[in-house]
C-alpha positions in Angstrom: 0.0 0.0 0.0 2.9 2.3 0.7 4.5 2.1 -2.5 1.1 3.3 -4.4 0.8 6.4 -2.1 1.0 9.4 -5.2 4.3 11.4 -3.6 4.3 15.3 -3.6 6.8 16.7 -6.3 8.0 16.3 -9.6 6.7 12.6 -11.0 9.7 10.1 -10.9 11.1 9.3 -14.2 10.8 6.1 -15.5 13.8 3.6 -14.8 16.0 3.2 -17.8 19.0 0.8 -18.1 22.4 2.6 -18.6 25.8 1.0 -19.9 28.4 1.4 -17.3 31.6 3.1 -18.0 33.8 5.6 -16.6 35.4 9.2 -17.4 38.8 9.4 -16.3 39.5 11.3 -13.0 41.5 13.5 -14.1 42.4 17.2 -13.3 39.1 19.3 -12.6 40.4 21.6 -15.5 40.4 18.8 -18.0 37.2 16.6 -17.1 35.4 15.0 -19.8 32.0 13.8 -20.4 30.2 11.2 -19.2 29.9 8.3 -21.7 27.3 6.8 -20.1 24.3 5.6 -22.2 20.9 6.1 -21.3 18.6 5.2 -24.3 18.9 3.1 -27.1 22.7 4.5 -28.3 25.8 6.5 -26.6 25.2 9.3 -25.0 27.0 12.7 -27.1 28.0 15.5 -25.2 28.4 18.7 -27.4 29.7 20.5 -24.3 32.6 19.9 -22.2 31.7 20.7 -18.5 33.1 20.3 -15.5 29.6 19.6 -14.2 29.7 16.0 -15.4 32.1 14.7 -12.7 30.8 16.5 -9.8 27.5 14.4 -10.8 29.7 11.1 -10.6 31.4 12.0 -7.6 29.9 14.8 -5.7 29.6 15.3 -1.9 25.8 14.8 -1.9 26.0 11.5 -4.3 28.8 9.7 -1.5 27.4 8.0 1.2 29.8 7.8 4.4 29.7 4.0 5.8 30.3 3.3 9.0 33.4 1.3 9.2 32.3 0.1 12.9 32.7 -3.7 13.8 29.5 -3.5 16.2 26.9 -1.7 16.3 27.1 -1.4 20.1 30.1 1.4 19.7 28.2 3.6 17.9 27.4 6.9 19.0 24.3 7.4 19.2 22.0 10.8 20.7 19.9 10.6 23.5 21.0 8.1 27.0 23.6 5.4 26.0 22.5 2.2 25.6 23.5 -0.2 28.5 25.8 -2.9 28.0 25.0 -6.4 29.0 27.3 -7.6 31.8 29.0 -10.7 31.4 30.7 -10.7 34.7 29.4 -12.6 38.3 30.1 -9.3 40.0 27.2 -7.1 40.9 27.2 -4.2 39.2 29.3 -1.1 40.4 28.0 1.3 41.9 28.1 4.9 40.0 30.9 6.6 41.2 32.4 9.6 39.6 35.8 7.6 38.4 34.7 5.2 35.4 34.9 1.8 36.1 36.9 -0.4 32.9 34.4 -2.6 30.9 34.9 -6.5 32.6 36.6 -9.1 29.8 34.9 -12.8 28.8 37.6 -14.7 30.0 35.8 -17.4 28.5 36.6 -16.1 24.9 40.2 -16.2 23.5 40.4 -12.6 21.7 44.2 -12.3 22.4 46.4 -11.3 19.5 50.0 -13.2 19.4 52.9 -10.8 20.4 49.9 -8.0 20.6 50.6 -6.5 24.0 50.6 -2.7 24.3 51.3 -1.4 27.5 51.7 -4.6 29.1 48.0 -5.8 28.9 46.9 -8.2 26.1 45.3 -6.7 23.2 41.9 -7.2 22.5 39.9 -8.3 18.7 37.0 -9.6 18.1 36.6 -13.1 16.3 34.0 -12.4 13.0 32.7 -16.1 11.7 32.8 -16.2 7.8 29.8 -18.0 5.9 31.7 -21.4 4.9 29.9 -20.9 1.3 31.5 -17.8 0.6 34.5 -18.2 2.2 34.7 -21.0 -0.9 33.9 -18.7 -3.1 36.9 -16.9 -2.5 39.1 -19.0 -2.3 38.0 -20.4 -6.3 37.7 -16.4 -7.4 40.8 -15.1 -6.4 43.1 -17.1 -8.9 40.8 -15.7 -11.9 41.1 -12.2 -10.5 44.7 -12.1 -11.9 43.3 -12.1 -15.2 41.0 -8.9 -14.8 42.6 -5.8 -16.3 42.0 -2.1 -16.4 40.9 -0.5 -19.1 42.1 2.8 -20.5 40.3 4.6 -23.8 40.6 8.0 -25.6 37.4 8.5 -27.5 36.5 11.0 -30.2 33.3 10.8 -31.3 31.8 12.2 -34.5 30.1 15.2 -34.0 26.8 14.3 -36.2 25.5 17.5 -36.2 28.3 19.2 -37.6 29.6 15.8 -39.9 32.2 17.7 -41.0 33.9 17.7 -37.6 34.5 15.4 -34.3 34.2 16.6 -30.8 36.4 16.8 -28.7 38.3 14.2 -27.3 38.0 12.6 -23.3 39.1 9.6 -21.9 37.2 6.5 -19.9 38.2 3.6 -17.9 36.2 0.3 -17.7 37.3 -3.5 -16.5 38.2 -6.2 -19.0 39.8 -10.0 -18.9 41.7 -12.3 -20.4 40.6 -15.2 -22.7 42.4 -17.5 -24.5 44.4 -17.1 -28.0 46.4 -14.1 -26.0 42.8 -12.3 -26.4 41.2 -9.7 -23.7 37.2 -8.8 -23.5 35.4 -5.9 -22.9 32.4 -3.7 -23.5 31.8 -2.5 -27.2 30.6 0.8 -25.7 33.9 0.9 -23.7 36.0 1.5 -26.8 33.3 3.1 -29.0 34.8 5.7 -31.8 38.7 4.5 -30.3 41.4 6.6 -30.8 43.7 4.7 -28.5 43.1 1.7 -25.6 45.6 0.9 -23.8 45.3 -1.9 -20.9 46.9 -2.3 -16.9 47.1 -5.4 -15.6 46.6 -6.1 -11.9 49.6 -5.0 -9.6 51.1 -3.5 -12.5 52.3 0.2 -12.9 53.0 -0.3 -16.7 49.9 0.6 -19.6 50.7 -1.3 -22.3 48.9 -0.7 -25.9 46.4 -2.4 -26.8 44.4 -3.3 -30.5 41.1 -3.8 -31.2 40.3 -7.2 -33.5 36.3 -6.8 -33.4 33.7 -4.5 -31.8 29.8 -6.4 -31.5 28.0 -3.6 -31.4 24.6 -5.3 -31.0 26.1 -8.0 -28.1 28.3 -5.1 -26.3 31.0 -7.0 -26.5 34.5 -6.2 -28.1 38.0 -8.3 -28.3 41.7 -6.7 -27.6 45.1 -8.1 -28.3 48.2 -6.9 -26.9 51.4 -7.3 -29.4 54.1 -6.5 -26.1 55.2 -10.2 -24.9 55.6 -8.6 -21.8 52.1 -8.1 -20.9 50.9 -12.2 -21.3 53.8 -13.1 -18.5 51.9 -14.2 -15.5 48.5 -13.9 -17.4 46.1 -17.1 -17.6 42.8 -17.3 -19.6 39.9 -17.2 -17.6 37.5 -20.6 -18.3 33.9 -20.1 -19.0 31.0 -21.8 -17.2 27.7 -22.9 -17.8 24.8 -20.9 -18.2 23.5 -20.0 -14.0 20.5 -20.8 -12.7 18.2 -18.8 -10.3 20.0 -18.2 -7.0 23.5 -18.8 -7.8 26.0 -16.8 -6.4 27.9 -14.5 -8.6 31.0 -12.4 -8.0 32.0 -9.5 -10.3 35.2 -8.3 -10.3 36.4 -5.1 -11.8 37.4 -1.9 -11.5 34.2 0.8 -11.0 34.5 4.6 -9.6 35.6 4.8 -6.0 39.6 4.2 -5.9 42.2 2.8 -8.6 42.3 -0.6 -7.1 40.6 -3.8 -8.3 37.1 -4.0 -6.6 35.0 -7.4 -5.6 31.0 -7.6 -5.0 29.0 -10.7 -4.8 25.0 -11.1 -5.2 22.5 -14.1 -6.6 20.8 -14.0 -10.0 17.8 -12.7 -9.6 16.3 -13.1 -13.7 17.2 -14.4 -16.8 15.3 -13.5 -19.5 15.8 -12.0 -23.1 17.0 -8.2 -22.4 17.0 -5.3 -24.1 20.5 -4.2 -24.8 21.2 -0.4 -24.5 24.4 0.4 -26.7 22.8 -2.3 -29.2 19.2 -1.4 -29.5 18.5 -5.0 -29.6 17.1 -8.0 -27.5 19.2 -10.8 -26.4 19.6 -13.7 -23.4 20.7 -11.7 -20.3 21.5 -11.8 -16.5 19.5 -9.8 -13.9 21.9 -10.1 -11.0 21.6 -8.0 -7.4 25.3 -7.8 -7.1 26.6 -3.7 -7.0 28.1 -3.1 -10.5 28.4 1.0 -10.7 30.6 2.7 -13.5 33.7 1.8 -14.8 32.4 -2.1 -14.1 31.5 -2.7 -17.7 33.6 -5.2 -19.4 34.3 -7.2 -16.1 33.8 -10.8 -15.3 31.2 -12.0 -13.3 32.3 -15.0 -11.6 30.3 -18.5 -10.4 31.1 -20.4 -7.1 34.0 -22.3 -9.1 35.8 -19.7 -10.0 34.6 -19.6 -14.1 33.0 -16.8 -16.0 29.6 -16.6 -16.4 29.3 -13.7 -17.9 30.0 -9.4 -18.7 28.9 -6.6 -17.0 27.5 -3.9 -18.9 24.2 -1.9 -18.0 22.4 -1.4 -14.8 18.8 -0.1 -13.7 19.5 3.3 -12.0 16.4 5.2 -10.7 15.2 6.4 -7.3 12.6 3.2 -7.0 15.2 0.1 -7.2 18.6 -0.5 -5.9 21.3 -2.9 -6.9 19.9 -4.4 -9.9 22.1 -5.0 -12.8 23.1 -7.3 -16.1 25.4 -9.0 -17.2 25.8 -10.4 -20.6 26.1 -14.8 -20.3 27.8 -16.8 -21.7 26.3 -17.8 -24.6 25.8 -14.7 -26.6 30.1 -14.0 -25.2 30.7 -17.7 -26.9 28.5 -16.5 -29.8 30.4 -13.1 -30.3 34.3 -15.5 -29.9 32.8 -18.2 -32.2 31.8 -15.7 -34.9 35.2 -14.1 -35.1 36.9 -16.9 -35.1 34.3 -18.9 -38.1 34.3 -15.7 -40.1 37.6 -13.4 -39.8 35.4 -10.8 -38.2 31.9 -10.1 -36.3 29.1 -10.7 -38.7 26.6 -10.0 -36.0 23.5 -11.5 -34.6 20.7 -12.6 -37.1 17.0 -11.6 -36.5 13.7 -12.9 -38.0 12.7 -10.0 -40.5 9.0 -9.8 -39.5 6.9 -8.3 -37.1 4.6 -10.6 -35.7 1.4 -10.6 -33.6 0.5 -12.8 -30.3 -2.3 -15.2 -30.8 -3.8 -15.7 -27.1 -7.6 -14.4 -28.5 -9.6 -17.2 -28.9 -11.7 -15.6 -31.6 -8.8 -14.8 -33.6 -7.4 -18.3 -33.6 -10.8 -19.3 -34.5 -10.6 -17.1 -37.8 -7.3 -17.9 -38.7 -8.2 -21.7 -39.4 -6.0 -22.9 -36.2 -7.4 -26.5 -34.7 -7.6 -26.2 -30.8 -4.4 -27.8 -30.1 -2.6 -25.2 -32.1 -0.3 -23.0 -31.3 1.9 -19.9 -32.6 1.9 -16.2 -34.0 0.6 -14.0 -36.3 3.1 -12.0 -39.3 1.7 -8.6 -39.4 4.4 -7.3 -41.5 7.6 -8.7 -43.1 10.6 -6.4 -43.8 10.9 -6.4 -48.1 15.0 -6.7 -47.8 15.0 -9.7 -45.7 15.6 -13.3 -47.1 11.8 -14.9 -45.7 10.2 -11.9 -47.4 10.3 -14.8 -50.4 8.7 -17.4 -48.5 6.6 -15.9 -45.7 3.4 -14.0 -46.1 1.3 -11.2 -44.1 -1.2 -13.4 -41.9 0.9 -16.6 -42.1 1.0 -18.3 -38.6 4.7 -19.4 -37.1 4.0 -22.7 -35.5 7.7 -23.7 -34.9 11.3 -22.9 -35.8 13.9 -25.4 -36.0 11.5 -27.8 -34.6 10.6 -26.2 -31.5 7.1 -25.4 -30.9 5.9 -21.4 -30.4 3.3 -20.9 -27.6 0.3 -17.9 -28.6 2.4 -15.3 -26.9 5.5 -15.8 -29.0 7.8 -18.3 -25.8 9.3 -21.2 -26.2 10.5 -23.7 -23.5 14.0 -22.6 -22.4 14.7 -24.8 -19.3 12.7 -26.4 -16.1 9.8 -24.3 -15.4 11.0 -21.7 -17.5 9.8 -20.2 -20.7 11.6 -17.5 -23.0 10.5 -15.6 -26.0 11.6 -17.3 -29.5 13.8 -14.7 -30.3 16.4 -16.7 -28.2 16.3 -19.7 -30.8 17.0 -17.3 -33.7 20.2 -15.2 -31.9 21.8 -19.3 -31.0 22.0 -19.1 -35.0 24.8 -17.5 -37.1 24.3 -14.5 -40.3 24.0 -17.0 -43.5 22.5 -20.3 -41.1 19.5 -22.0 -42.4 16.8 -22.5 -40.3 13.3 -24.8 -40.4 10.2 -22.6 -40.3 6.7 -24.4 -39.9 3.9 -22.0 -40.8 0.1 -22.0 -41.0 -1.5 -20.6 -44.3 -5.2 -20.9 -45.2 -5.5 -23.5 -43.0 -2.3 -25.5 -44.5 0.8 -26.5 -42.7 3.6 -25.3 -45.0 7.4 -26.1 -43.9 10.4 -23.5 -45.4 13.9 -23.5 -45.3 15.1 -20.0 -45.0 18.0 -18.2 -44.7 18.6 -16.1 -41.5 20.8 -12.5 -42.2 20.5 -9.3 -39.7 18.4 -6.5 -39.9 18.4 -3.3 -42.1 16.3 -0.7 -40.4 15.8 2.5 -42.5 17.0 4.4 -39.5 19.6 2.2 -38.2 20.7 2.5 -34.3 23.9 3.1 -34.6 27.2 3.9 -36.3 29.2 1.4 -36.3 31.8 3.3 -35.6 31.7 4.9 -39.0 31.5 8.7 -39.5 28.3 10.0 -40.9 28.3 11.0 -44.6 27.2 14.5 -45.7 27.0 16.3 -48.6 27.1 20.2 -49.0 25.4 22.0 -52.1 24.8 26.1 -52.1 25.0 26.2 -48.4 22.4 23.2 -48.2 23.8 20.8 -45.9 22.4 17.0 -46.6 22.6 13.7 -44.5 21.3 10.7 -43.5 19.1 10.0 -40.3 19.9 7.6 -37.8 19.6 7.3 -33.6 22.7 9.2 -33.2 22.0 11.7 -35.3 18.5 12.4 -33.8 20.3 12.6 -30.6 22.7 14.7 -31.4 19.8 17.1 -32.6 17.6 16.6 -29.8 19.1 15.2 -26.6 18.8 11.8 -25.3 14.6 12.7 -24.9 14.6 13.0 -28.6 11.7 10.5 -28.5 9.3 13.4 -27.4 11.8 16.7 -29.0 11.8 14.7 -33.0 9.7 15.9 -35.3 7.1 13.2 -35.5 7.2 12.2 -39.2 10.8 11.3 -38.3 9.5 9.2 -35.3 7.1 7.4 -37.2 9.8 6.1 -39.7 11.9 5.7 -36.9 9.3 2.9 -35.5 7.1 2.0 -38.0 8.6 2.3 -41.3 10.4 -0.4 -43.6 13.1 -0.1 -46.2 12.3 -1.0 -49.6 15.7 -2.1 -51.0 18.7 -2.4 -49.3 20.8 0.5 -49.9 17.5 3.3 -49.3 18.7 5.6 -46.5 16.1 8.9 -44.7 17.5 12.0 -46.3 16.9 15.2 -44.5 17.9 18.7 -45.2 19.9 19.2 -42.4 20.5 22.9 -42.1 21.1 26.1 -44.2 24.6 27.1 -44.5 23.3 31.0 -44.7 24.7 32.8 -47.9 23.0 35.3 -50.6 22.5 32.0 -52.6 19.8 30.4 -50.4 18.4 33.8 -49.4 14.7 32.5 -47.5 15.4 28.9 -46.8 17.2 29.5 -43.3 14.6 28.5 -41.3 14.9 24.6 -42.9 15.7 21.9 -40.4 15.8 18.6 -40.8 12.8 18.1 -43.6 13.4 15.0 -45.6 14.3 15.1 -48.9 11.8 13.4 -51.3 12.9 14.4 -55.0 15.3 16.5 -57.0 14.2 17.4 -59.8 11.2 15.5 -59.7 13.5 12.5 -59.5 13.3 10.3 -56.4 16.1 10.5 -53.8 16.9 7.1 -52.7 19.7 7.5 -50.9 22.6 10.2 -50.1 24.7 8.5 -52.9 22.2 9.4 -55.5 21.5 13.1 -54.4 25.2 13.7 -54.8 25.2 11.7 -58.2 22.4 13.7 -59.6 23.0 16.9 -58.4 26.7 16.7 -60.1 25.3 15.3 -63.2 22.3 17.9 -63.6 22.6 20.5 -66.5 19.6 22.2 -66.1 19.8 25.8 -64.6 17.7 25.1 -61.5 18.3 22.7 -58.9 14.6 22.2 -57.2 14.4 19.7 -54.4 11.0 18.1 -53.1 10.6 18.2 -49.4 8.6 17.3 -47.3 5.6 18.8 -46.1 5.2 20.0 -49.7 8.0 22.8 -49.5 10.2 23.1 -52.4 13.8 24.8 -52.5 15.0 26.4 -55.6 18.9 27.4 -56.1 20.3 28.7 -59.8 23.0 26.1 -60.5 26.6 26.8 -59.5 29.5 27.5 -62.6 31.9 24.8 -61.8 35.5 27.0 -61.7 38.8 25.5 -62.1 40.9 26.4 -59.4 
């Protein structure tokens, strides 16, 4: 009941799952942005503040703890507490000299060669839980293999394409696997300009390269050419996939000091996640165990001592407390197998429809399905993927691979769990064939289709690829994409974007494969485009009555048009005309 009392004040915001990572702590002079993520890409700064770090690490954010043994020292207000006497003595009588606190003889608390003053002195025997005290006995060899990891971003600045921002540095947590390989977070060493990795104990930074970055897993793999750094080092082995309840210790190296760090918690959920950095949904780890920034990248350890998994993103609102994720093992198995099969990550491969839960009755009913039928609904299939040759609107996925799909889109994962299908598809490699059994017209059909990943006519992210651009009479053209639309509106930019360029964000397909959103960006201001200041981000639907399909065939048109005008459709009906420019030699 006390949790649904409405609060006084400004309404909480909603909880929203951020990657974890770390600017370095630097000199207050030189502090750099934050690079945590908060929606469904990284986070850009255009401004370099000094404000960022004092929200990190700011007297009001750090809690004092109490380093006490027992609570009965502590001071408290008010009359002290009395203290139970473990002595046959009556007590003393209150005099106005203070009487020494009696010892338990019975209890040996004496401290080999500890005497001060000739009298023995005094601690206090803690018991440690057996269980954990296992625990860390199996963790501590694998912590060796934890390293520190130190970036120097520089980030495109998509607003301005022609230009990057400017450049700060992070620190996150990595380990070492085998084939003299180390893994992180992707959004650790997103737009790189140098990594360079500490080992434990070590005083020496040694340079690091990057062989892949899995944008859409988080995940990214280092190698280290200096011989030096693999003395000592030994791969960390992976383990199973947890269940509920098992203990998990993560190990790496969040704000707070420059020293390794240990916390330990249960998992609390597994279930198919929604991945920040990656704007996509994959198997994940709900675990209770504190992970706070500079964490990402570090293992999370199991009872024996073997990886079970990455930190990367936590839950941070006012509402819920230590809840965080960690990326298991096999989507990290996925991401080492994929590099190692194809030379380089190919990604994760999706099912390239949008589909429909069938839990009404009725609807079953009139979509021909016998009672002991089950599966989902294709509302809409995406016109550049493979199945779009196979698979129609209204067709009903009874199985894939062979595994049955329940009416609201699950599949059996293990005992007394279900998960949603999506999980069978992302065990599956870009180019794999899979079995699809589907109901049509009342028929059971049975395809072979080939699984690839997803083009979105917005994509989510980079890459790590600088946006393209293209610059005409002032007229500044590029492409739209989640980084972009933050860049122009902030990370709320799902409720500050224009909404025609929301709808395509969510709703809309691409025909072809190559067909990019081309907006007018801005108006470089000169006499040429005299009136058209006041254009921002409008699509671009034609030039010269011709189609624009992409940015590629803007440029190629506009260089190739004779005519004395250049007139190019926008949308919401506006037209631009500009006389066309006298190519000079210079």
């Amino acid at each position: 009941m006390g949790d649904n009392k409405r609060k006084r004040g400004r309404k909480p915001k909603n909880p929203a799952s951020e990657t974890l990572d770390l600017p370095s702590n630097t000199t207050a002079a030189a502090a750099a942005p934050n690079t945590t993520t908060t929606t469904a890409a990284t986070t850009n700064n255009n401004n370099t503040n000094h404000s960022t770090m004092d929200d990190v690490f700011s007297v009001g954010n750090v809690e004092l703890i109490d380093n006490t043994t027992s609570p009965d020292l502590r001071r408290r207000r008010g009359r002290p507490k009395k203290l139970p006497n473990h002595s046959d003595k009556p007590p003393a009588l209150a005099t106005g000299r203070r009487l020494a606190r009696p010892i338990d003889n019975s209890v040996d608390c004496t401290v080999p060669g500890g005497e001060v003053g000739g009298s023995a002195a005094v601690a206090m025997e803690t018991e440690v839980d057996p269980a954990w005290e296992s625990v860390s006995d199996r963790v501590l060899p694998a912590m060796d293999s934890v390293v520190k990891v130190f970036c120097v971003h520089t980030e495109p600045n998509f607003s301005l394409p022609w230009q990057r921002k400017r450049q700060y540095s992070s620190s996150s947590s990595g380990f070492v696997i085998g084939g003299r390989r180390v893994l992180t977070n992707a959004h650790s060493v997103e737009h790189y300009t140098q990594v360079k990795l500490k080992k434990r104990g070590s005083d020496t930074k040694y340079l690091a390269t990057v062989l892949a970055i899995g944008t859409e897993c988080d995940i990214a793999m280092l190698t280290v050419d200096d011989d030096e750094f693999w003395q000592g080092m030994s791969p960390v082995e992976f383990g199973d996939l947890p269940t509920l309840q098992d203990a998990v210790t993560v190990v790496g190296y969040p704000i707070g000091g420059d020293t390794i760090s240990v916390t330990s918690g249960v998992v609390s959920r597994i279930e198919i996640l929604s991945y920040v950095h990656g704007s996509t949904e994959l198997l994940g780890l709900q675990i209770d165990a504190a992970i706070n920034s500079g964490n990402s990248g570090g293992p999370a350890f199991n009872d024996k001592g073997m990886c079970v998994g990455i930190a990367f993103q936590s839950l941070k609102n006012e509402d819920v407390e230590n809840i965080g994720y960690v990326i298991p093992t096999p989507v990290i198995i996925h991401f080492i197998q994929d590099y190692e099969k194809n030379g380089g990550y190919t990604g994760f491969p999706i099912l390239g429809v949008e589909w429909q839960k069938m839990e009404n009755p009725d609807l079953r009913m009139a979509m021909g399905m016998r009672p002991d039928q089950k599966g989902v609904r294709i509302k809409r299939i995406d016109p550049t993927a493979p199945e779009s040759k196979v698979l129609k609107p209204s067709d009903v996925i009874l199985s894939f691979d062979g595994v049955d799909i329940a009416n609201d889109g699950t599949v059996p994962f293990r005992h007394g769990e279900r998960i949603g299908f999506s999980y069978l598809i992302s065990q599956k490699y870009t180019g794999d064939e899979a079995a699809i059994k589907v109901l049509r017209n009342s028929e059971n059909f049975k395809f072979d289709i080939k699984l690839d990943s997803h083009k979105r006519l917005i994509p989510a992210h980079s890459k790590g690829r600088p946006p393209s651009y293209y610059i005409i009479a002032g007229f500044v053209f590029t492409t739209v994409s989640v980084p972009y639309l933050r860049s122009e509106y902030g990370k709320e930019y799902v409720y500050e974007a224009p909404v025609k360029l929301l709808d395509k964000l969510l709703h809309s397909l691409p025909q072809s494969p190559d067909e990019q959103l081309v907006v007018l960006s801005q108006v470089l201001v000169a006499d040429i485009n005299i009136g058209y200041e006041d254009i921002v981000n409008t699509q671009v639907l034609a030039f010269n009555s011709k189609p624009v399909k992409n940015l590629k065939s803007l440029a190629s048109m506009v260089e190739s048009c004779d005519d004395e005008y250049f007139k190019f459709d926008l949308d919401y009906d506006q037209w631009s005309f500009v006389r066309r420019l006298q190519k000079q030699l210079l």
